[in-house]
N, C-alpha and C positions, 0 to 999 in steps of 0.2 A: 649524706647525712639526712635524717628524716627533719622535715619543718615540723613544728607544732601546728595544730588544726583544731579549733571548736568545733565543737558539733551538738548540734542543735536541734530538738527534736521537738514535734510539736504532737499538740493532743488537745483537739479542736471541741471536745464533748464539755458540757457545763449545764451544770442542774437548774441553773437560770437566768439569763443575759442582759447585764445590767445598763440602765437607760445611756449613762456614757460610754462606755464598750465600745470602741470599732476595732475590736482583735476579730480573726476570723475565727470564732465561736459556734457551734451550733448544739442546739438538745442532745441530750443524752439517749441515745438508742442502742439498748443492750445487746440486738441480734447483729447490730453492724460493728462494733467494736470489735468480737475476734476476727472480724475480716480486715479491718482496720491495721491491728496489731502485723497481721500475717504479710501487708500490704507495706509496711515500716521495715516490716525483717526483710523483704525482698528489695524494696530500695536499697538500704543497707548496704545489703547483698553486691548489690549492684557497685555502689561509690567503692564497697571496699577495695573491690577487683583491680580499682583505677589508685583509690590512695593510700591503702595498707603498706606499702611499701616503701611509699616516698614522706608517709606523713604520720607521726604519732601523735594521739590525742591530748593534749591536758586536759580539755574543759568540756563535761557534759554538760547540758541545759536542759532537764523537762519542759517548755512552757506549755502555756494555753490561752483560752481554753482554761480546764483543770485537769492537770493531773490525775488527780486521786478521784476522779470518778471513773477511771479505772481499777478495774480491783490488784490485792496485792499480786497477786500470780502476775496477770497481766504487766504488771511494771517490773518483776521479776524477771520475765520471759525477756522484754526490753533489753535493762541490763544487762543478761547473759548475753545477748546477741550481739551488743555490743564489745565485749570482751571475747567474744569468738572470733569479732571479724576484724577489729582494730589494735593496733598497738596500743594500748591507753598506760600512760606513764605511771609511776609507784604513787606519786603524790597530785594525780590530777583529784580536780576538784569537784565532783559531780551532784549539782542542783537540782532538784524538784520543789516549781511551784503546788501551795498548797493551799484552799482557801476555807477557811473558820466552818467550821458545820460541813465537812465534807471527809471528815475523815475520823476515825477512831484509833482509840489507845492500842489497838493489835493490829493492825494497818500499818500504823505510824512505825509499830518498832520490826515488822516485815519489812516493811525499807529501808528502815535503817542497818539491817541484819542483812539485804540484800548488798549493800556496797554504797548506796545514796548517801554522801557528807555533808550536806550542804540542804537546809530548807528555805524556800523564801513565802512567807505566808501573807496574804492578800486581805490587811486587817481594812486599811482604808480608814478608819474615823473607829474611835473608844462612845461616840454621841450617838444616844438613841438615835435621835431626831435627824443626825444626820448620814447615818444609814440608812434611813425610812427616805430622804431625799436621794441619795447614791445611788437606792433601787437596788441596796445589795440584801441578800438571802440568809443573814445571818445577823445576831443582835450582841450586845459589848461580853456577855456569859461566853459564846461559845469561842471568843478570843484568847479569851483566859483559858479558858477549856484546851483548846487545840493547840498553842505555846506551852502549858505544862506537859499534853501529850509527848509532844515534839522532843523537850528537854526529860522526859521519862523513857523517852524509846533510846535515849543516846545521842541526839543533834546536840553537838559543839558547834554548828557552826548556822547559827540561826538568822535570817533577818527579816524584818517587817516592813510592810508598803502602807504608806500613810498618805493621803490626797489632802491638799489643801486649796482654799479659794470655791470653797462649796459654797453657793447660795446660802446668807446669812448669816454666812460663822463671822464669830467675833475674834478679837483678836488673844480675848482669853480662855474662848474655847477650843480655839488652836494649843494654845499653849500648855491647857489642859492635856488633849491628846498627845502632845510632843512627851508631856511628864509621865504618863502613863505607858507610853511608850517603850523609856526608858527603865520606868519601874521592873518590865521586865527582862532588863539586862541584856538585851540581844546583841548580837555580834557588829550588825549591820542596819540601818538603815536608810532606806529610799524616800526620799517626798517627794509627791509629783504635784507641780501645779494645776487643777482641774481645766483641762481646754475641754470644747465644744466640738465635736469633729464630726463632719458633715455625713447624714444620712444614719446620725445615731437618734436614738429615741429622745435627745437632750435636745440636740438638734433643732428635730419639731415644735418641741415645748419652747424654746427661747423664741422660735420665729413666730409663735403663738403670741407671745408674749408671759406666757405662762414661768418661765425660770429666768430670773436677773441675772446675772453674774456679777461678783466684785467687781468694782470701777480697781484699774491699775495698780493707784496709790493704796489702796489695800490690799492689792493680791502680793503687791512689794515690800509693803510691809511686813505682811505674813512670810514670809520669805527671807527678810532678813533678822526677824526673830527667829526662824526655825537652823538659820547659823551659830546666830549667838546662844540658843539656848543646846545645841546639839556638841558643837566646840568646848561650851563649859562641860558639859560633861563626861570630856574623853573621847567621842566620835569624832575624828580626822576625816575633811572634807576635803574627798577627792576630786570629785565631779560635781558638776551645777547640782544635781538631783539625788547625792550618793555620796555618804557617811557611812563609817567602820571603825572599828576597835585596832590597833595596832595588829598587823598581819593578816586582815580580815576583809581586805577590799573584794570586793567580784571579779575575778580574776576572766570567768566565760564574757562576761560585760566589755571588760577591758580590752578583750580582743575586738570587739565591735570600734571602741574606740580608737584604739591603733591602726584600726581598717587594715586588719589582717587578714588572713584567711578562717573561713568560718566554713561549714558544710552544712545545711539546713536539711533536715528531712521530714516528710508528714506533709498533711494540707495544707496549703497556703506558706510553707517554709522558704527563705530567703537564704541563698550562701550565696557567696563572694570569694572566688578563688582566681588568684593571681590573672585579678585584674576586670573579669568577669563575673557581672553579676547574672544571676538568673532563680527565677522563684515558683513556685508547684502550683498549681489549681486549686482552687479553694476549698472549692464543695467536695466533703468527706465520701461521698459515693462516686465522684469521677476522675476523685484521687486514689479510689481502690481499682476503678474499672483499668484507669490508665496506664498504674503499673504493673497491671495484670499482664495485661497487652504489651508493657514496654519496658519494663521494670524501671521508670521514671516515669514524670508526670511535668514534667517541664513546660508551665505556659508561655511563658517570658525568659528572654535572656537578651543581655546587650555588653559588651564589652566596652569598658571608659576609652576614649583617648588620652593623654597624657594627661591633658590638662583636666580633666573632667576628673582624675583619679587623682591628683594633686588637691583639687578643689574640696573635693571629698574629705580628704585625709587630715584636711585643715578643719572645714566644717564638723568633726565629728572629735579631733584633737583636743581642738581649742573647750571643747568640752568636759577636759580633764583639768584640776586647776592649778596641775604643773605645767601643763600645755603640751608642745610638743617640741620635740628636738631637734633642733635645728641639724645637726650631725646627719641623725640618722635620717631624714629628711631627705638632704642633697645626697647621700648613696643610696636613696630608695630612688629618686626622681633623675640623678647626675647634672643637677642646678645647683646653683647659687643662689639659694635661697633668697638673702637680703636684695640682690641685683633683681631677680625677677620679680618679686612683691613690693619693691622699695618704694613706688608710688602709694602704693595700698597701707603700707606700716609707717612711711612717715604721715600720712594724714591719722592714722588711729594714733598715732603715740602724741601728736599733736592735741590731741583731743583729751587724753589722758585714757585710753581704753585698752591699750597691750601696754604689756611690759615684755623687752627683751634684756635676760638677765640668766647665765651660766649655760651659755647655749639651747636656753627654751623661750621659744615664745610663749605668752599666758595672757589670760585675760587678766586685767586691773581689776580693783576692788569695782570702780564703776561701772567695766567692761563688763562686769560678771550679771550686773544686773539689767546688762544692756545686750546680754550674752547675743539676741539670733541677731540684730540689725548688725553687729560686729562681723559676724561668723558669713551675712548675707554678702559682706563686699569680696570676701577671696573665691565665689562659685563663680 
């Protein structure tokens, strides 16, 4: 029987790299891209040989990077090659990241005409002031711009990336954002809490002293209004960071969270197959040389022990906010769950932060907001 497989492809080009940013990103360079592209299909190439037979697709993933600074041909070519070498199911769900000002009305509906059902667009903030802080390349006009595009070319299946805990923001210019958000009906969306991650241009600036960050009790706050106000509306909170319309969840995501099998391809891509994780070289010119030479480009790989993949599967679970199954758990791992954690789940349920309740363990309304120091005791 074939297993399901994400697959996940990466497209490391972006017309400008914004001060928070640690995706593996680099400039846009039009002479290296078809080499790039040709450098994807020969990977490809390569995994099909080993999992076309044992493994069909549901779930495509463009990330980046950005997409769409490739042209449409170019993610045309993509797609087919995909369907050339994999089984990909009738109703898989196949995503392209897209970000405001990077894409046009004839673009937009060349991919969507390609087979692309799924967009996810990288709005960030509806506030002047606080995309001029973000360091993002686009102002609140071409938001609206590129979701009409989107919904012109044919996407039913559309979601938005919203950050919160930016330097300054109030807690009714969040709220703002959230409503403007929904204004435009979208399928799905994401809120990310703005972290600081090391060796970004934010980075610098905070150890400057130059960027504050929210003190806690207000990144918390923002946080638990972007439930309540997202809930009132119809969006089902599935995930700490991940809201959708009934049927509309991220299905490519979900696989991340189930810690299934995934197949990463492109610079700097990560998969994770049965049990083994391993991930590509970063820099977009020695990920073309490498699988020139080798048709992979594999820097890293390490296979979990039991327990390390246990641990995993809980830290990445528990981020769902039905949790995870205790069932299907002990026939993945052949434990007893409650026996072998028991130390660990009776001090959290003491504390009031899991709930076990119809064979899933979850995070409590507390847990949730207490989500990593929870998730840090079962690694």
């Amino acid at each position: 029987m074939k297993q399901p497989l994400g697959l996940y492809i990466h497209i490391p080009y972006c017309i400008h790299k914004c001060g928070y940013c640690d995706f593996n990103s680099h400039p846009v360079k039009q002479d290296e891209m078809d080499h790039y592209i040709d450098a994807l299909v020969c990977e490809m190439q390569h995994y099909a040989k080993i999992h076309s037979d044992t493994n069909s697709i549901r779930t495509i993933f463009l990330g980046g990077g950005t997409p769409t600074t490739l042209t449409a041909f170019q993610l045309d070519r993509i797609f087919k090659e995909c369907i050339n070498n994999f089984t990909i199911v009738s109703d898989a769900e196949i995503t392209i990241e897209a970000n405001p000002a990077t894409i046009g009305i004839e673009q937009m509906k060349s991919i969507r005409q390609t087979g692309y059902n799924r967009i996810s667009i990288g709005v960030q903030s509806f506030d002047k002031t606080e995309l001029k802080v973000l360091d993002r390349a686009h102002g609140p006009e071409e938001i609206h711009s590129t979701v009409d595009c989107a919904r012109k070319a044919g996407f039913e299946n559309l979601s938005l990336d919203l950050m919160f805990a930016i330097p300054n923001q109030s807690l009714s210019s969040w709220e703002n954002n959230l409503n403007k958000a929904i204004e435009k009906n979208p399928e799905h969306i994401s809120t990310y809490n703005l972290t600081i991650e090391q060796g970004t241009a934010f980075s610098k600036l905070e150890s400057n002293g130059k960027l504050i960050m929210p003190d806690d009790g207000h990144q918390l706050e923002l946080y638990k209004k972007t439930i309540e106000r997202l809930k009132k509306k119809g969006l089902h909170h599935y995930e700490i960071s991940n809201f959708a319309r009934p049927g509309k969840k991220c299905k490519h995501n979900i696989t991340y969270w189930e810690n299934s099998n995934t197949l990463g391809i492109g610079a700097g891509a990560s998969s994770y197959i049965d049990g083994t994780r391993f991930k590509n070289i970063n820099l977009p010119a020695h990920y073309i040389r490498q699988v020139k030479e080798k048709k992979t480009a594999v820097e890293y790989s390490e296979t979990l022990n039991s327990r390390q993949a246990m641990g995993e599967t809980i830290m990445l679970g528990l981020r769902l906010i039905e949790g995870i199954s205790i069932h299907q758990f002990e026939k993945r791992f052949q434990i007893s769950f409650t026996i072998f954690f028991k130390t660990i789940i009776s001090s959290l349920k003491e504390k009031g932060l899991v709930v076990i309740e119809k064979d899933y363990l979850r995070l409590s309304k507390k847990g949730l907001f207490l989500a990593d120091s929870v998730i840090l005791e079962f690694i």
